[in-house]
C-alpha positions in Angstrom: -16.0 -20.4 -18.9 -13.4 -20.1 -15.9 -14.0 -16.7 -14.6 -10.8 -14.8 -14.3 -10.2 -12.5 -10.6 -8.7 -9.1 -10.2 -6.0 -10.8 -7.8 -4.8 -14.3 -6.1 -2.5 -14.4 -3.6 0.3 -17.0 -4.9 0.6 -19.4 -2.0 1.4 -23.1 -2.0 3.3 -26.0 0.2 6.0 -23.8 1.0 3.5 -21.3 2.9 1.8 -24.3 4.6 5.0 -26.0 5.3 6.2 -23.1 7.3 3.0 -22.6 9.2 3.0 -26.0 10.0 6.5 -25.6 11.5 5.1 -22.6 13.5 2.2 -24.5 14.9 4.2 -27.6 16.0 6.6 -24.8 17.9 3.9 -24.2 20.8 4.6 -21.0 19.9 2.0 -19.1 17.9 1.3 -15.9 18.7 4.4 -13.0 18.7 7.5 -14.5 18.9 11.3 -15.7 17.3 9.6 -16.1 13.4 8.3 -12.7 14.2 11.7 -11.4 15.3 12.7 -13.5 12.2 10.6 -11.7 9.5 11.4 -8.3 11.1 15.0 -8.6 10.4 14.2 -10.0 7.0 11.9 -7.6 5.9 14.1 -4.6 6.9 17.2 -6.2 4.9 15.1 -6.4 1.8 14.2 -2.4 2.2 17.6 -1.3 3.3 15.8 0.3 6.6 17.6 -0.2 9.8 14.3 -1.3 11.6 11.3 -3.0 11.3 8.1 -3.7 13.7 5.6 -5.9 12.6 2.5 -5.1 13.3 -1.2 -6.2 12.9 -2.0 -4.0 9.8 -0.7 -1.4 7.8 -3.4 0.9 9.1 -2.4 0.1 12.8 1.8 0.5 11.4 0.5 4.1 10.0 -1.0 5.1 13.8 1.9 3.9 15.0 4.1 5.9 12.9 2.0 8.9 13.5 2.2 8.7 17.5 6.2 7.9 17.5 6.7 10.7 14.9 5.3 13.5 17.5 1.9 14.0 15.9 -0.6 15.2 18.3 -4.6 15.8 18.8 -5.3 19.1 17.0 -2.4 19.3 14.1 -3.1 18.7 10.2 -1.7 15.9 8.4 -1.6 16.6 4.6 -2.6 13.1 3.0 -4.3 12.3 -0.6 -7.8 11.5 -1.0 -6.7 9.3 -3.5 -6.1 6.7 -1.7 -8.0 3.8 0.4 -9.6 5.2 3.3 -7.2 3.7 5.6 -4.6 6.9 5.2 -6.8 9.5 6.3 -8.4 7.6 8.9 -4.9 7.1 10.5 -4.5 10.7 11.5 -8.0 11.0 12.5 -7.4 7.8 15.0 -4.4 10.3 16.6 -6.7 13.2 16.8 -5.0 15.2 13.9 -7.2 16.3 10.9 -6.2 14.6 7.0 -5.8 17.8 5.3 -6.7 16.2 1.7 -4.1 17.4 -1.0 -4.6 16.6 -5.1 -2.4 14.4 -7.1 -0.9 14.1 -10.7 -2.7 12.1 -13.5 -0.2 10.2 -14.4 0.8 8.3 -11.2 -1.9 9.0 -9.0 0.4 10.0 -6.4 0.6 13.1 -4.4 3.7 15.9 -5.6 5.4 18.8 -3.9 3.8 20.9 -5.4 -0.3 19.5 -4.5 1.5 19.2 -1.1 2.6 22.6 -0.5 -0.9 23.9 -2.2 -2.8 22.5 1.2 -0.1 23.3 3.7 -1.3 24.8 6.7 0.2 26.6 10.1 -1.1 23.4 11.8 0.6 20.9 9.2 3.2 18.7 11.2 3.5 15.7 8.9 2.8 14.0 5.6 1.3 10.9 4.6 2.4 10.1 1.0 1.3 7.0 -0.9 3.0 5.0 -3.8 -0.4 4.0 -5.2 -1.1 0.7 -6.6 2.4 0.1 -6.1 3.4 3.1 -8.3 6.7 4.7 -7.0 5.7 8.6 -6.0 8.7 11.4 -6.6 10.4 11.5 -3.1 12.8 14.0 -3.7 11.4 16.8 -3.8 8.7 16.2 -0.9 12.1 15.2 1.2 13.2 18.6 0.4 9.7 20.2 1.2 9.8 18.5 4.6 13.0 19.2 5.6 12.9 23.1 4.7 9.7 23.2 7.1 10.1 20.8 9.8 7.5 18.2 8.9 8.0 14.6 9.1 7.5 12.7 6.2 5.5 9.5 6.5 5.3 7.1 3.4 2.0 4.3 3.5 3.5 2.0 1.2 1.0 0.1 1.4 1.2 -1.7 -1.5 5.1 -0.7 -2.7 7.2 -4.2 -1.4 9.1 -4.4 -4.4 8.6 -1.0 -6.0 12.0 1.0 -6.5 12.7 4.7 -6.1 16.3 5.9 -8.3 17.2 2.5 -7.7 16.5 1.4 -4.1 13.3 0.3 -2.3 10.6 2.6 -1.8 9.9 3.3 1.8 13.7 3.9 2.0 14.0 7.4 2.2 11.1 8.8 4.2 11.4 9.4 8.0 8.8 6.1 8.5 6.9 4.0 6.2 4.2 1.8 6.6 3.3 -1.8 4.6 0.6 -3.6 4.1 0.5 -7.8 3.8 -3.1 -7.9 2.8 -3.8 -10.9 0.2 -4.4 -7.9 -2.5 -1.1 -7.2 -2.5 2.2 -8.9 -3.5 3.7 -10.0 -0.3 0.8 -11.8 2.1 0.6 -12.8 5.8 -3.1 -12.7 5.4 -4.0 -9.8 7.4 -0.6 -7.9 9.0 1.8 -4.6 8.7 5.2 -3.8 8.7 6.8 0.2 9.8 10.1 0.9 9.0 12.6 3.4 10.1 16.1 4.0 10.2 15.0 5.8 13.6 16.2 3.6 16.8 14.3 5.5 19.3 10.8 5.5 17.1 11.6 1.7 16.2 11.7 0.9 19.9 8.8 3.0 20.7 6.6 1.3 18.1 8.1 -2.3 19.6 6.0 -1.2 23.4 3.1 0.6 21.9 2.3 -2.2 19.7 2.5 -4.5 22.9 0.7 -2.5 25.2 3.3 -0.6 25.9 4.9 -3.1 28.7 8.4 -2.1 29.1 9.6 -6.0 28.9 8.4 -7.9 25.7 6.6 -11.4 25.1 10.0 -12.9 24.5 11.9 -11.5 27.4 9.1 -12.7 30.2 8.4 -16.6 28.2 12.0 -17.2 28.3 12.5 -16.4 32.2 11.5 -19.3 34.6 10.9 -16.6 36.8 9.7 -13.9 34.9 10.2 -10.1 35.3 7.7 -7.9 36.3 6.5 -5.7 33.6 5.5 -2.0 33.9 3.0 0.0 31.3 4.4 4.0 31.0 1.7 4.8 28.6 -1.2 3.5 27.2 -0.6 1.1 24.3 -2.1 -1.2 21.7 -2.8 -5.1 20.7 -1.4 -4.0 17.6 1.0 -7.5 17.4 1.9 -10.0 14.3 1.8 -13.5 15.2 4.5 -16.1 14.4 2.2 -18.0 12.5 1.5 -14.7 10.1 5.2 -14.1 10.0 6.2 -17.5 8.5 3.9 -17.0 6.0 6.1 -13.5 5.2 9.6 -15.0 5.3 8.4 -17.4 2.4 6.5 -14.8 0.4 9.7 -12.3 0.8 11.7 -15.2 -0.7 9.0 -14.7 -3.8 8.8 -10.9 -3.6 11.5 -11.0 -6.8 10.2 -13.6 -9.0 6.5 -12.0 -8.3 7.2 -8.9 -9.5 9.3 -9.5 -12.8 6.1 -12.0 -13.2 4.0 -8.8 -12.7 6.4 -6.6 -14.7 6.1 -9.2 -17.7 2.3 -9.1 -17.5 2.0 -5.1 -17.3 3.9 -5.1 -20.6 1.6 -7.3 -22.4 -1.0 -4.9 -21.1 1.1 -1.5 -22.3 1.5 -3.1 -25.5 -1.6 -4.5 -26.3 -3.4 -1.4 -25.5 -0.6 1.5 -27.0 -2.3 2.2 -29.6 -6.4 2.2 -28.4 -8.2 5.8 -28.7 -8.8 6.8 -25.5 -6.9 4.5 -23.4 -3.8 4.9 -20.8 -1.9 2.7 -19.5 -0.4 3.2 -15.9 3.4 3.0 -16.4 6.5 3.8 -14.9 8.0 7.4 -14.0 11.5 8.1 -15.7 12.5 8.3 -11.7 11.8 4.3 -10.9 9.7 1.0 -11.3 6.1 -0.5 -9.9 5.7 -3.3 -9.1 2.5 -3.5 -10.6 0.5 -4.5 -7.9 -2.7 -2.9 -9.7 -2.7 -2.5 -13.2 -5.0 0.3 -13.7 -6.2 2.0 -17.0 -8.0 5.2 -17.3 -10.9 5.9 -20.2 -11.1 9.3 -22.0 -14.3 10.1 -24.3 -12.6 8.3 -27.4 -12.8 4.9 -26.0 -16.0 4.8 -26.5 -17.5 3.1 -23.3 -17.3 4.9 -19.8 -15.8 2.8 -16.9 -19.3 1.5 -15.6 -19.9 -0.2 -19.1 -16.6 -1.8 -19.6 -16.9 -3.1 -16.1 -19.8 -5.0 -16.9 -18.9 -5.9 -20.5 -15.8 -7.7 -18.8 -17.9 -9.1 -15.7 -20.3 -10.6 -19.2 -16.9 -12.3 -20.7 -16.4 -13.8 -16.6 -13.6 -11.1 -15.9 -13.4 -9.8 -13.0 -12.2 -6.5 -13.0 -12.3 -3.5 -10.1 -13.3 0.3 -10.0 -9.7 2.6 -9.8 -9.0 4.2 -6.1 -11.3 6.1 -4.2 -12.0 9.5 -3.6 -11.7 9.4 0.3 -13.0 13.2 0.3 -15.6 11.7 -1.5 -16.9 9.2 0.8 -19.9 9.9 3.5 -16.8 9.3 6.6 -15.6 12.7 5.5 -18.1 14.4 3.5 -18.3 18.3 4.9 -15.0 17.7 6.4 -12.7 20.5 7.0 -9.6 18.8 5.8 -10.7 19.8 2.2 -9.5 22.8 1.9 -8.6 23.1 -1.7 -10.3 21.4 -5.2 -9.1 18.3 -5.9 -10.3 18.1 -9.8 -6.8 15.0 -10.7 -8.2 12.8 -8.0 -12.0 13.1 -8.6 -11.4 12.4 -12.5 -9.3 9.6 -12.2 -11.6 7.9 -9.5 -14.6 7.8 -11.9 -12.3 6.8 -14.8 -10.4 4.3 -14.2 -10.5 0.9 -13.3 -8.4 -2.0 -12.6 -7.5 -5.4 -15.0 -6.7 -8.5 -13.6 -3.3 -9.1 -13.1 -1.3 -11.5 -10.5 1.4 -14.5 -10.5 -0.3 -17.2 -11.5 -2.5 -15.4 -14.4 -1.2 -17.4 -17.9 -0.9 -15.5 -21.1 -3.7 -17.1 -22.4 -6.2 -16.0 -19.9 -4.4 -12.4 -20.0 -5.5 -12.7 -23.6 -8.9 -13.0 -22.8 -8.9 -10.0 -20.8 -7.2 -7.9 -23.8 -9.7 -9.5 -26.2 -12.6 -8.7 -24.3 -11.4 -5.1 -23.6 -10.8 -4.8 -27.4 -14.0 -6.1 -28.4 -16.1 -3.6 -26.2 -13.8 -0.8 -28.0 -15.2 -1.9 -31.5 -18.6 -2.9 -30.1 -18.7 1.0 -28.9 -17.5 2.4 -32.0 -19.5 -0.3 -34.5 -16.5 -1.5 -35.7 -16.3 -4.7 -37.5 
């Protein structure tokens, strides 16, 4: 029996083809196909700007240090999320204040936002999480009636919508993530966005070590121009060869996630009617792109998470634990960014967990996946 993963990356000949371009350019590290994505990518997200960058972690430091925040402020982030957004303030020198979310996005609100404010709080890191649109509005509105910038790590939102346009779109920066887990892949690699002209060229010298003329500029001078550092920078580049594989994946970005969209439903409906079983779905406010598909167990199902996972692992699916508690994790336990309980997030990390679902998963091996989920249910409840 084929065993089924949690994700693929869909790549084929087009991806190769363009990296094969790439590599017979002489040009392989940060260059025109980076320029190329950049411009693409911002187009796609109706941003003004965009900076590629190494990683969405490295595009979230970024956005930190060209928003203002400084050593000694608190950044209000969720614990519910993967490690990577709390670390990003404490890489700046601010503290992740850790603030709760709701159950049925997973995502942060105003109002678990303004519950952890502080007189130090300078800026927000909010997360659409597992692709799941959070509700901007009223943390735009939070923001701007206090001064604090607003910061969104969507991380894994390419293709997510907010009241009808991209997510990212409306927050002061955001930050993406082209990890092969989610939608849109370069491998490793990040993207921030801003409609910001002075942050956008910021992030463009920090990234680059901060040299006041770029890679570009000094490879096409015979003579090249000297080059001055102001401040001290990063290696936080994308290559040219990562960024052909983005052009080609942003061409797919659409038909993945009405793929993904297709699949969740089969999910939603399969499962509607299971005791002790939700669904993730959409807000009333916009659309996921599904890039996890995560389920959360009550006491009715009749199997905790832990079993199911290895009743599904048994039937050769491979299925994941839901987000993490970052509060939770030995990086930040006693840390004084929890300020508050967080009782949403620590219940839905320990119950839920994650199906398989990606582009090239067919209906019949989704089938096997709803089967075997099924068949725990009545195994639990001695069904027939």
């Amino acid at each position: 029996m084929n065993r089924i993963s949690v994700m693929k990356p869909w790549l084929g000949t087009a991806e190769t083809d363009a990296v094969a371009e790439v590599i017979a350019s002489g040009w392989v590290a940060q260059g025109p196909r980076t320029v190329a994505f950049e411009e693409a990518f911002a187009a796609h997200q109706q941003v003004d700007f965009a900076v590629a960058t190494s990683s969405c972690t490295t595009a979230l430091q970024l956005a930190l240090l060209v928003a203002g925040v400084k050593a000694g402020d608190d950044v209000v982030v969720p614990s519910f999320s993967f490690v990577a957004t709390a670390n990003a303030p404490t890489y700046v020198g601010a503290r992740p204040v850790f603030a709760d979310v709701e159950e049925l996005t997973g995502n942060v609100t105003a109002q678990t936002v303004r519950a952890v404010l502080t007189e130090k709080t300078t800026a927000l890191i909010v997360v659409d999480q597992g692709g799941m649109p959070l509700d901007l509005q009223p943390l735009r509105a939070l923001c701007d009636e206090l001064g604090l910038v607003l910061i969104e790590d969507a991380a894994c939102g390419a293709g997510s919508t907010y009241r009808g346009a991209p997510v990212g779109a409306g927050a002061d920066v955001s930050a993406w993530s082209f990890h092969p887990r989610k939608l849109l892949t370069t491998g490793e690699g990040g993207m921030l966005t801003t409609n910001n002209m002075q942050w956008a060229k910021r992030a463009r010298q920090l990234r680059e070590h901060s040299m006041d003329v770029s890679a570009a500029e000094r490879h096409n001078s015979t003579l090249a121009p000297a080059e001055s550092y102001k401040e001290v920078g990063y290696n936080f580049r994308m290559t040219d060869l990562q960024a052909a594989l983005g052009l080609v994946q942003l061409d797919k970005l659409d038909t993945m996630v009405a793929r993904r969209r297709f699949l969740a439903s089969r999910y939603q409906q399969a499962f509607a009617n299971v005791p002790g079983l939700r669904c993730v779905t959409d807000p009333e406010y916009g659309t996921s792109n599904f890039q996890s598909f995560w389920i959360e167990l009550g006491p009715q199902f009749g199997v905790d998470r832990e079993g199911l996972l290895e009743r599904l692992a048994e039937d050769g699916i491979s299925a994941r634990r839901g987000i993490m508690a970052s509060h939770l994790q030995p990086a930040y336990a006693g840390h004084s960014g929890i300020v508050s309980p967080l009782p949403v997030t620590e219940h839905l990390t320990a119950n839920t967990l994650i199906l398989p679902l990606y582009h090239q998963l067919e209906e019949h091996e989704q089938d096997r996946v709803i089967t075997s989920v099924l068949s725990n249910v009545l195994a639990a409840t001695g069904g027939e």
